[in-house]
C-alpha positions in Angstrom: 12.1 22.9 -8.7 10.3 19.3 -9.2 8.4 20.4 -11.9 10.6 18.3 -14.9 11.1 15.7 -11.7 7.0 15.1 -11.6 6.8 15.0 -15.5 9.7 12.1 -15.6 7.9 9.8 -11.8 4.0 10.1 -13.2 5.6 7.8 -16.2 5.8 4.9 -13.6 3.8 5.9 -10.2 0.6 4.7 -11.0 -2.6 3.7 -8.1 -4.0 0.6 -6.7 -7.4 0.7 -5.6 -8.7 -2.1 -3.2 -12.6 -2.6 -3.4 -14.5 -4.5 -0.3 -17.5 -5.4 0.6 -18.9 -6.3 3.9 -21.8 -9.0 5.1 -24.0 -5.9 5.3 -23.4 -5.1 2.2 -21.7 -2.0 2.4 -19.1 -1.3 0.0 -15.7 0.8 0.6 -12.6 1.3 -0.9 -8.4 2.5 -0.2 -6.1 3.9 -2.1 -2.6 3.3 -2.2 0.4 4.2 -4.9 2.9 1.8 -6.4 6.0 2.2 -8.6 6.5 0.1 -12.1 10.2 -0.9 -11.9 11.0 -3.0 -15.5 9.5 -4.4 -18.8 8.6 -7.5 -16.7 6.1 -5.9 -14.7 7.9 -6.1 -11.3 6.7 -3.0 -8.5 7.7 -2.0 -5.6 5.0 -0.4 -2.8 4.5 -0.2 0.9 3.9 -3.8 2.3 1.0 -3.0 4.0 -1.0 -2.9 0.8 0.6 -6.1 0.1 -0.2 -7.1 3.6 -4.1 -5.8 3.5 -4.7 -7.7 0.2 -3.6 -11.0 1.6 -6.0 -10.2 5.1 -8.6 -9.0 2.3 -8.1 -12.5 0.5 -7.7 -14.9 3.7 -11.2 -13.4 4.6 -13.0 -13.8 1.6 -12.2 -17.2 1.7 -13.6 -17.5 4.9 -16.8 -15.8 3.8 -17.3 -18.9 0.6 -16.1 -21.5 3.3 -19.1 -20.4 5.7 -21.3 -20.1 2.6 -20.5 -23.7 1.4 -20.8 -24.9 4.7 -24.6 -23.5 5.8 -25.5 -24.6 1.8 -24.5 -28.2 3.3 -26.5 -28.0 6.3 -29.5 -26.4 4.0 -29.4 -29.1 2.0 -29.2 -32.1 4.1 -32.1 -34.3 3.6 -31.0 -36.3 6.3 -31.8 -33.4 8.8 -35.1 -32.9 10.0 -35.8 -30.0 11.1 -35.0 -29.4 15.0 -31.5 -31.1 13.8 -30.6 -28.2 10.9 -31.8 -25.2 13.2 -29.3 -26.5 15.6 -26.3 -26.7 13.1 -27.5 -23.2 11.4 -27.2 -21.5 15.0 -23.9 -23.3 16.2 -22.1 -22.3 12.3 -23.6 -18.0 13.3 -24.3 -15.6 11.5 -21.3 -13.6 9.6 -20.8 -9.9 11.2 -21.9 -7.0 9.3 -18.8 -5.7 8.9 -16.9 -8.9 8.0 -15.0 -9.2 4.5 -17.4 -10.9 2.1 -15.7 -9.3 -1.5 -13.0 -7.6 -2.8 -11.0 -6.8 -5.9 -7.6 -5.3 -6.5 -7.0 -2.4 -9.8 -3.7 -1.7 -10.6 -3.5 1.0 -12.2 -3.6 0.7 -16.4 -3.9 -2.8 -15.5 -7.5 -3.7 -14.1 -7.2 -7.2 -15.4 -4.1 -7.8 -13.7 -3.3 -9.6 -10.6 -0.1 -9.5 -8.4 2.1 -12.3 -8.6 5.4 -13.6 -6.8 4.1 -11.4 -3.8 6.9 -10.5 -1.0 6.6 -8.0 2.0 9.3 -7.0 4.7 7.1 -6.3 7.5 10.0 -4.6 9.3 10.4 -1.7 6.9 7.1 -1.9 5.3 8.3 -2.9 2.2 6.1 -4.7 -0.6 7.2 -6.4 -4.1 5.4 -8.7 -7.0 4.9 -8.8 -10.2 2.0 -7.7 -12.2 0.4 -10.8 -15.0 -0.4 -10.0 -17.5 1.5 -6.7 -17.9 1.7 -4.6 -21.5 5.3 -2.9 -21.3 3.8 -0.5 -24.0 1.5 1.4 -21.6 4.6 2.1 -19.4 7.1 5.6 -21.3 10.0 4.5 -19.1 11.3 3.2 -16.2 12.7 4.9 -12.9 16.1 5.3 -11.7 17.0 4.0 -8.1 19.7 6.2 -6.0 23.1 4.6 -6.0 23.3 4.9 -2.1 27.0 5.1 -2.0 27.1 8.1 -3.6 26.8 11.5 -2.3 23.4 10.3 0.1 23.8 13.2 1.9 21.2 15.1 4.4 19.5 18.2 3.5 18.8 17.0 -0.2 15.3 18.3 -1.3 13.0 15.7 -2.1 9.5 15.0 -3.2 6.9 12.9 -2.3 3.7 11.5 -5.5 0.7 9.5 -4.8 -2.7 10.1 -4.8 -4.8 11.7 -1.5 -7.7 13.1 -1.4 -10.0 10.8 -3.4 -12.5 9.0 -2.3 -14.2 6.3 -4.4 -17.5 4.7 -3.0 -17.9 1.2 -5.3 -20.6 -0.8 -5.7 -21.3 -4.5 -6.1 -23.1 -5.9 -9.3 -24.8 -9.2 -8.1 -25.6 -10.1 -11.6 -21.7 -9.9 -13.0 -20.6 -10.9 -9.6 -18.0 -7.9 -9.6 -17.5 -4.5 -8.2 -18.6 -1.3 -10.5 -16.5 1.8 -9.5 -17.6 4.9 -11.2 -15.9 5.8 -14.4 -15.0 9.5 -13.3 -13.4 8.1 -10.0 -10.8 6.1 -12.5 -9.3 9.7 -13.8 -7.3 10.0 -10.3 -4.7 13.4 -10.1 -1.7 13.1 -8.3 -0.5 15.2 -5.7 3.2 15.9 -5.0 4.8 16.6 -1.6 8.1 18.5 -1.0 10.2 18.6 1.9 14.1 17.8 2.5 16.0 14.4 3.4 16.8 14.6 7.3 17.9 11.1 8.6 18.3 7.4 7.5 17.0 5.1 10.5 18.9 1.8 10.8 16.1 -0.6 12.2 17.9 -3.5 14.4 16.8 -7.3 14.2 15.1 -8.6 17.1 16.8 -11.2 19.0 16.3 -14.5 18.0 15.7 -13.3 14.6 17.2 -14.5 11.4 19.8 -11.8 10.5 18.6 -10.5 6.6 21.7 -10.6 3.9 21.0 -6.3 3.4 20.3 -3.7 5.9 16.8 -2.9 7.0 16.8 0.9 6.6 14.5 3.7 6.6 15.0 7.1 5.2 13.1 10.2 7.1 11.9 13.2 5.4 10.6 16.7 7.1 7.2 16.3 5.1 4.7 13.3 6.2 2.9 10.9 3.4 -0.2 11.7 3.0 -2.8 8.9 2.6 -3.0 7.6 -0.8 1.2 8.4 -1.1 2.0 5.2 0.0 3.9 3.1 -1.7 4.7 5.9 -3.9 8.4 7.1 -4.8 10.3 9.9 -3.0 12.3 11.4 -5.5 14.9 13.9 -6.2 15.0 16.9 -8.5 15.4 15.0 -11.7 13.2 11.7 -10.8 15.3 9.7 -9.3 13.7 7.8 -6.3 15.8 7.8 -3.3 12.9 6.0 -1.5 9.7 4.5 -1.4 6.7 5.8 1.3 5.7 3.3 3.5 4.6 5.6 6.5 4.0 8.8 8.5 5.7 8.6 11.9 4.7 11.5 14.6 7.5 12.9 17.0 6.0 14.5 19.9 7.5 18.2 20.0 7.2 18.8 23.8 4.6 21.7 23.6 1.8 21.7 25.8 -0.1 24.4 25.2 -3.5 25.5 26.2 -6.7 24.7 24.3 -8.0 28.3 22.9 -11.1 28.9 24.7 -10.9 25.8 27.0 -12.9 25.9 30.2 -11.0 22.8 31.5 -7.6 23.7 30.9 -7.3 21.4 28.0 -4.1 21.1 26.7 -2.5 20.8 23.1 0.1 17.7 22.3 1.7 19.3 19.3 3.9 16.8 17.2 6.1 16.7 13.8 4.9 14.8 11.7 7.6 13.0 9.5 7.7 11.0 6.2 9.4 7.5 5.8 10.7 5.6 3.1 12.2 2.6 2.5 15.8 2.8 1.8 17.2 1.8 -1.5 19.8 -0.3 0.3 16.8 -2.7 1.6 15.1 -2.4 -2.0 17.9 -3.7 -4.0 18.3 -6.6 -1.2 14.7 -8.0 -1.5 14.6 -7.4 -5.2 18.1 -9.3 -5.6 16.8 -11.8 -2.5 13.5 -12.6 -5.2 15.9 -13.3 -8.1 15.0 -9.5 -9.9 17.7 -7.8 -10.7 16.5 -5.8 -13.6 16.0 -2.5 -12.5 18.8 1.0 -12.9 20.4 2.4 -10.6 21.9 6.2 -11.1 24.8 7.0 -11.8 25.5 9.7 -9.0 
């Protein structure tokens, strides 16, 4: 059913791949999805990868101010040396597992870096623009769902990303840059099918600023899977009717017992349920950051 669907999304689903590295030295990595909207280089993914790259940066910031500032004390010649012990243990010692590196790799574009960043924390939206971006490496160019038509329920969607990798990167002192392995780069993607079964309308908190577009979700019957986010939900000829953010978890109201329990340990069974962000909120932070080059479908 998606098979001429998956052909026409891989064009413009690609991965991002945040790299860290902590005091200790240890090194990790996540993996997210994001969608290549235009020639220009805008995307669209889940705002929590926009939001974790921001917490990434703020924190490696704080790891060169700490660094600058024990350097200072270090090389005081005004100290003596009661006097620099003091300032060394009142500045500490950063926690093994603080933030100490990290890089971004989008995609075909490992040299790039996201620009004109925006997230809507509400929906879990994310935006920005990729510089420098090469058109060329891109075959074409998604379709959006024209939301006032024919949005009905019961539409059979799919979900792309890519779960189940796991990339383990290391950090080259001497370059001064993470080294992920070369076969780790080649990344399949994984599809997930399942049907559209509700949009959510999220309200604005009172007190908040009312938005200029609706802040809307739209559920599907199959979760994201890690790595899927910020990936496209798509119908059977490509068109993406959303854009994963989450996986929310409805508790089913079956209790029951643990097989082979001695306690009388009980289940908590739950559906677990897909979310995108609507089109409707797309287009309205797209239009809201001045973009306005991207398609909409005709039906």
């Amino acid at each position: 059913m998606f098979r001429n669907a998956i052909a026409v999304s891989r064009q413009y689903t690609q991965p991002v791949i945040l790299s860290r590295r902590a005091s200790s030295g240890k090194c990790s990595s996540s993996i997210g999805s994001f969608v290549v909207i235009n020639d220009e280089g805008w995307i669209v993914t889940a705002g929590h990868i926009i939001e974790q790259i921001k917490k990434l940066n703020d924190e490696t910031l704080e790891a060169r101010d700490r660094e600058q500032r024990e350097a200072a004390i270090r090389n005081d010649s005004g100290l003596d040396l009661k006097e620099r012990r003091r300032q060394l243990v009142k500045l500490g010692r950063p926690k093994d597992d603080a933030t100490d590196r990290y890089s971004v790799v989008w995609g075909q574009y490992p040299g790039a870096q996201l620009v004109d960043a925006a997230f809507l924390q509400a929906v879990d939206l994310g935006i920005g623009r990729l510089d420098p971006f090469i058109p060329g490496l891109i075959k074409s160019y998604p379709l959006f769902k024209d939301p006032s038509k024919d949005f009905e329920q019961g539409t059979s969607l799919c979900k792309l990303g890519f779960p189940f990798h796991y990339i383990t990167p290391s950090w080259d002192d001497r370059q001064g840059q993470f080294t992920i392995p070369p076969e780790s780069l080649n990344l399949a993607m994984f599809p997930m099918e399942g049907i559209f079964t509700r949009t959510q309308i999220l309200q604005v908190p009172l007190g908040s600023p009312l938005p200029k577009y609706p802040l809307m979700r739209v559920e599907t019957s199959s979760p994201g899977l890690r790595g899927q986010s910020g990936g496209p939900i798509f119908d059977t000829k490509g068109t993406i009717w959303a854009i994963q953010c989450n996986t929310q978890h409805l508790p089913l109201g079956f209790d029951p017992p643990v097989p082979g329990s001695k306690r009388g340990e009980k289940e908590h069974q739950f559906l677990n349920l897909g979310l995108g962000v609507h089109p409707e909120t797309i287009f309205g932070l797209l239009r809201e950051r001045g973009v306005n080059n991207f398609q909409i479908s005709p039906y």
